[in-house]
N, C-alpha and C positions, 0 to 999 in steps of 0.2 A: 253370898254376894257373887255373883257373873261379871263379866266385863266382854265389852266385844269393842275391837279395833276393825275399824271397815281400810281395807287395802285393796279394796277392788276395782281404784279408779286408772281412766286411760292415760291420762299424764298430760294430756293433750296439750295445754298450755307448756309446759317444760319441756318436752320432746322427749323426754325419758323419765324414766319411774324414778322418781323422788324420793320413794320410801326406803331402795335400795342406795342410793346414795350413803359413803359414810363419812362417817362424825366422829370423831373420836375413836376410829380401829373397826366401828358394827356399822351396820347400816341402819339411817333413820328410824325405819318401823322396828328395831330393835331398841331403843332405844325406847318408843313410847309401850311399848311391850313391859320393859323393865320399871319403869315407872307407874303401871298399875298393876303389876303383877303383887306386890305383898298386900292391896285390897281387896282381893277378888279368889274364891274356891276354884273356879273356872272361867278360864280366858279363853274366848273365841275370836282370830282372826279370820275375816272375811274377804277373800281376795276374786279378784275378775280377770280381766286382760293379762295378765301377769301373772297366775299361778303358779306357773313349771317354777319361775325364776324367784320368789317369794319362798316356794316350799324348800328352794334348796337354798336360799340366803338363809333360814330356820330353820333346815337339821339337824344342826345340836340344839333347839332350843326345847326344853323338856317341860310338862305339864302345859300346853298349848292343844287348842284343837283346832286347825286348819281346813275352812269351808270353803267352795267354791260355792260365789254367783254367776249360776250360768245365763242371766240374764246384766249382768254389769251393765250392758249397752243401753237398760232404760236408768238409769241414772243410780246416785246415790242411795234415794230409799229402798232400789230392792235390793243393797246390801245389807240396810236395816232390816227388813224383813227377813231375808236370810239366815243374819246373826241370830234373831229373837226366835228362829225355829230352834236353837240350838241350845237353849235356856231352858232352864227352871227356877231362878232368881231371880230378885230385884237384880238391877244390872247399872254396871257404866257403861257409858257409850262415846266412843269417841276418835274423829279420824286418827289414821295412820299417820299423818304428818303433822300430828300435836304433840311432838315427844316434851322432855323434861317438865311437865308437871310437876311439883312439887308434891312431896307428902303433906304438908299441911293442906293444902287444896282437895287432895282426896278427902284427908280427914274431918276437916270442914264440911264436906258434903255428905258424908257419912254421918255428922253430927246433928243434921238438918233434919228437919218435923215434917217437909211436905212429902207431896207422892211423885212429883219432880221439882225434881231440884238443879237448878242453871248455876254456876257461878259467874260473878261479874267483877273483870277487872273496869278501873276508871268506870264510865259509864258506857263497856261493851262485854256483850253475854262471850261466854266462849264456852270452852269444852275441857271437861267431860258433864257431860250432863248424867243425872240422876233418873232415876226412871224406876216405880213398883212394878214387880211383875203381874200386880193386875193389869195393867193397860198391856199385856203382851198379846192378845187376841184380838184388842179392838186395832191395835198396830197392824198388826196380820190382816186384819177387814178393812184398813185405811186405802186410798185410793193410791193406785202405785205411780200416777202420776202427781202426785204432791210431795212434802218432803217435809222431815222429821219439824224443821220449825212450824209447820205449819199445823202439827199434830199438835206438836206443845202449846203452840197458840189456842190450840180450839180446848184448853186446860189451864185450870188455877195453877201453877208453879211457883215455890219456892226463892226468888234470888239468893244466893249466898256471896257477899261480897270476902273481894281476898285479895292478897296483896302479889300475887302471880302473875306478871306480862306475859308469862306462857300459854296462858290459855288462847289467847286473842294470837296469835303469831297466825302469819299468813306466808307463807311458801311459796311464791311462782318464781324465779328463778335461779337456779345453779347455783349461785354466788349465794343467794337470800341462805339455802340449806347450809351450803361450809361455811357460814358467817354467823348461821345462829345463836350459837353459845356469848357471843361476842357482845 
């Protein structure tokens, strides 16, 4: 099992990179880092605008593979396509700024029958999404102007419902990030 965290975005709304923000002593993307690191052989984080500053907030962090999109600027999926170059597994997928997921949430999606599989808190999909590494070439052939929902859409998937407000957490300001846990 693969896993890719996409951190390659500009922040734009926040005025600063979110993912470096810390929580608890680490910085955000540390933290969603941590929480799918014991499902996954291989974790690939995808970063853009932010690299230099990413690679060295992750220095010590060990069994990690650290990619740059040199194309960040056309949006989110071509850090999805980036990541999935870097695969050979079925994979989770899911932004930098959806830390504390639960283990049970992985493991529920883990435990799941289709070839994606969504989890849904109340009645909203969130993240990390499930995804066979068959669909990793037609991903790579998808239009780089559209984006991972709309892949999933044009696909049968799985719902897996869970009792995790984490998935669904949405992050645009300052305060929202140091207030998370809360």
């Amino acid at each position: 099992m693969d896993g890719i965290i996409l951190a390659g975005g500009k922040s734009t709304r926040m005025g600063t990179n979110k993912l470096l923000i810390y929580v608890d002593g680490h910085p955000l993307l540390w933290h969603t880092i941590q929480s799918m690191k014991p499902f996954v052989n291989h974790l690939v984080v995808v970063t853009g605008r932010y690299d230099k500053e990413i690679r060295e907030a992750l220095k010590e962090e060990k069994d990690i593979e650290i990619v740059t999109n040199d194309n960040y600027e056309k949006g989110m999926f071509s850090s999805v396509q980036t990541g999935i170059r870097h695969i050979n597994d079925s994979f989770f997928l899911i932004p930098g700024d959806c830390p504390f997921v639960s283990e049970e949430t992985y493991q529920s999606l883990l435990n799941g029958k289709g070839d994606i599989r969504v989890p849904r808190y109340k009645d909203t999909d969130g993240h990390p999404i499930y995804i066979d590494i068959k669909y990793k070439e037609e991903i790579l052939l998808f239009p780089l102007d559209s984006n991972l929902k709309q892949f999933r859409d044009s696909k049968k998937y799985e719902i897996i419902n869970v009792k995790d407000k984490n998935i669904v957490i949405n992050l645009n300001t300052v305060l929202d990030v140091i207030n998370i846990k809360n």
